[in-house]
C-alpha positions in Angstrom: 26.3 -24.9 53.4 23.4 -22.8 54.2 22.9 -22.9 50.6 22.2 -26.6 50.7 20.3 -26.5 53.4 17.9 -23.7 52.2 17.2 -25.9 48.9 16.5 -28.7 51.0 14.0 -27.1 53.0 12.1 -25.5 49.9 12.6 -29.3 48.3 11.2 -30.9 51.3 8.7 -27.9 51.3 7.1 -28.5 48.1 7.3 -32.1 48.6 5.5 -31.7 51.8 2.5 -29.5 49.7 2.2 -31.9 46.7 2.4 -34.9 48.6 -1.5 -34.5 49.3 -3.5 -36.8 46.3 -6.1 -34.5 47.3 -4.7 -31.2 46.7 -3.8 -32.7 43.5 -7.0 -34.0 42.6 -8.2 -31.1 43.3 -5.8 -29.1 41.1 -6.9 -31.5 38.2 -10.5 -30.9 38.4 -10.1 -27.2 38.7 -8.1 -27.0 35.3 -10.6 -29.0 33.6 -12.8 -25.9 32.4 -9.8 -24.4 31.0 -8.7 -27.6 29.1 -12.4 -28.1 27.6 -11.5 -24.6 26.5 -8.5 -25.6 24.8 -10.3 -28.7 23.0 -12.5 -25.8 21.6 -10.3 -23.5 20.3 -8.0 -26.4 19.3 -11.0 -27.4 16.6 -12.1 -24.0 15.8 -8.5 -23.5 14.7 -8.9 -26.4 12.9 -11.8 -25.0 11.0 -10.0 -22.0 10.5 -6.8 -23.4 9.4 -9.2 -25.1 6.6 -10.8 -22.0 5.5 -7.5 -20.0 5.7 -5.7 -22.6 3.2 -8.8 -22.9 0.7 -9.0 -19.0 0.4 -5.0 -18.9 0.2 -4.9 -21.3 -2.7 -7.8 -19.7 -4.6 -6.4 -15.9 -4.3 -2.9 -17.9 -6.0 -4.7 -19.4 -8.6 -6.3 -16.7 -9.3 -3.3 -14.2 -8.7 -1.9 -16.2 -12.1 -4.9 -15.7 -14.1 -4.3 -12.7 -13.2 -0.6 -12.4 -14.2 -0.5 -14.8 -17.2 -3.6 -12.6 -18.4 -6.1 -15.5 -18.9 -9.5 -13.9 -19.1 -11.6 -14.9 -15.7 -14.6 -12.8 -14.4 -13.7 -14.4 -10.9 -10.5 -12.3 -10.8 -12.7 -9.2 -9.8 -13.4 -11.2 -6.7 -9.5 -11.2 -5.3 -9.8 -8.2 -3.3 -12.6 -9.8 -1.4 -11.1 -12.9 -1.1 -7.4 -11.3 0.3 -9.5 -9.2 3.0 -10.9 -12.8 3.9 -7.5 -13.8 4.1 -6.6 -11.1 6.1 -9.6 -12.1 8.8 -8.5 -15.7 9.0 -5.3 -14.6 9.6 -5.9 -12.4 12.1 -8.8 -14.7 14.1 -6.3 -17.7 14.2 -3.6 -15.4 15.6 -6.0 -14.1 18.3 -7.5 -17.9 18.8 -3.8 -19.1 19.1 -2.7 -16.6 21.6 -5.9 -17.4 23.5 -5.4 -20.7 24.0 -1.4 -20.2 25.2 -2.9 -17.3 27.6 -5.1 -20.8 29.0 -1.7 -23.0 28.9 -0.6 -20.6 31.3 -3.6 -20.4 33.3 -3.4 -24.1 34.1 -0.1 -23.8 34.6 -0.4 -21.3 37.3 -3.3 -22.5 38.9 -1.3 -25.6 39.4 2.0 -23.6 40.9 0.0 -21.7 42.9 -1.6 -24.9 44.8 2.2 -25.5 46.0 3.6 -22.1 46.5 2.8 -19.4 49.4 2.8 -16.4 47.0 -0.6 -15.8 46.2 -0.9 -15.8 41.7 -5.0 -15.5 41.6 -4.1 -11.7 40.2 -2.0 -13.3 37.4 -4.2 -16.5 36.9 -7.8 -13.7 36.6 -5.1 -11.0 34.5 -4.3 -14.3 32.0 -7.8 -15.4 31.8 -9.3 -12.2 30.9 -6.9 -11.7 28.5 -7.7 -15.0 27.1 -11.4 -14.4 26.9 -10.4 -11.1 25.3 -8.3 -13.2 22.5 -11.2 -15.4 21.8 -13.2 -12.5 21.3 -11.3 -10.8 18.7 -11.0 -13.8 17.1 -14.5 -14.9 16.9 -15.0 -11.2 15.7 -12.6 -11.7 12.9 -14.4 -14.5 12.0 -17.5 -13.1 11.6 -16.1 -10.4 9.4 -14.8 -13.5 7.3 -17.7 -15.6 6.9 -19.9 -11.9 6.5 -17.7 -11.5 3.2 -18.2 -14.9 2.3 -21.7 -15.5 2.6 -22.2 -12.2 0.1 -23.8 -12.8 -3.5 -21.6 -12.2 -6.2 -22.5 -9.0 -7.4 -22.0 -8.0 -4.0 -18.7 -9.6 -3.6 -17.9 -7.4 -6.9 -18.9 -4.3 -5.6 -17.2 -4.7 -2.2 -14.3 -5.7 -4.1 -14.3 -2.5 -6.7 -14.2 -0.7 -3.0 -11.5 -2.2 -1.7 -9.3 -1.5 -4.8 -9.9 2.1 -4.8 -9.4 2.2 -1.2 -6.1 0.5 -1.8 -4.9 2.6 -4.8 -5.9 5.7 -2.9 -3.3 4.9 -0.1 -1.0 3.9 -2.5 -0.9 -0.4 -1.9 
């Protein structure tokens, strides 16, 4: 019994605290930062994704040059292009946990309008972190489009690097 009646005070509780259209409103507007937010890193991800899968398709086709031992001079440049794959990876990773970290800022801000513990801690603590995750993935990008944008000799001699890098740790 107390049970019910507990349940239907916190119902009537919360019902009481959303039934305001401004508190609500209010609510909506405040979450509108974060969801422009969103809309960013949902089409830098987009751009990502795109660059990702181009430099995934060229390290395969050149990956069986490579094994079917067709002569290519662009095989020298697979090195480069698998640490570019390794930055895309690794800034659409960052981007993607960014933008859930803002899912859940919204979503707290939003709980926290209708509930008497006080989540502005976890809402700051989630943005931060978000803003953090951008960062590293902006930074990965950067490294990305650095290797790209290099001339081909360069891209050669980066990539003679990275292989004796490699075969010095044993990859």
């Amino acid at each position: 019994m107390e049970l019910h009646f507990a349940s239907a005070t916190l119902a009537g509780e919360l019902l009481a605290r959303t039934s305001s259209t401004a508190r609500v409103q209010e609510m909506v507007q405040l979450s509108l930062t974060p969801a422009f937010l969103l809309a960013a890193i949902g089409a830098y991800l987009n751009v990502m994704n795109q660059r990702l899968t181009w430099i995934v398709e060229r390290v395969h086709l050149l990956e069986q040059r490579e094994e079917h031992e067709i002569p290519d001079e662009e095989i020298e440049q697979l090195p480069v292009l698998r640490k570019r794959r390794k930055f895309a990876h690794i800034s659409i990773n960052f981007c993607t946990a960014a933008a859930l970290l803002i899912c859940l800022v919204v979503s707290l801000m939003f709980i926290s309008a209708f509930i008497k513990p006080p989540l502005g801690t976890y809402v700051a603590l989630c943005w931060i972190a978000a803003m953090a995750m951008v960062f590293g993935g902006l930074l990965s990008f950067l490294m990305e489009t650095r290797l790209a944008t290099r001339s081909l000799d360069d891209t050669r001699r980066i990539s003679r690097k990275i292989e004796m890098k490699d075969s010095e740790r044993g990859d």
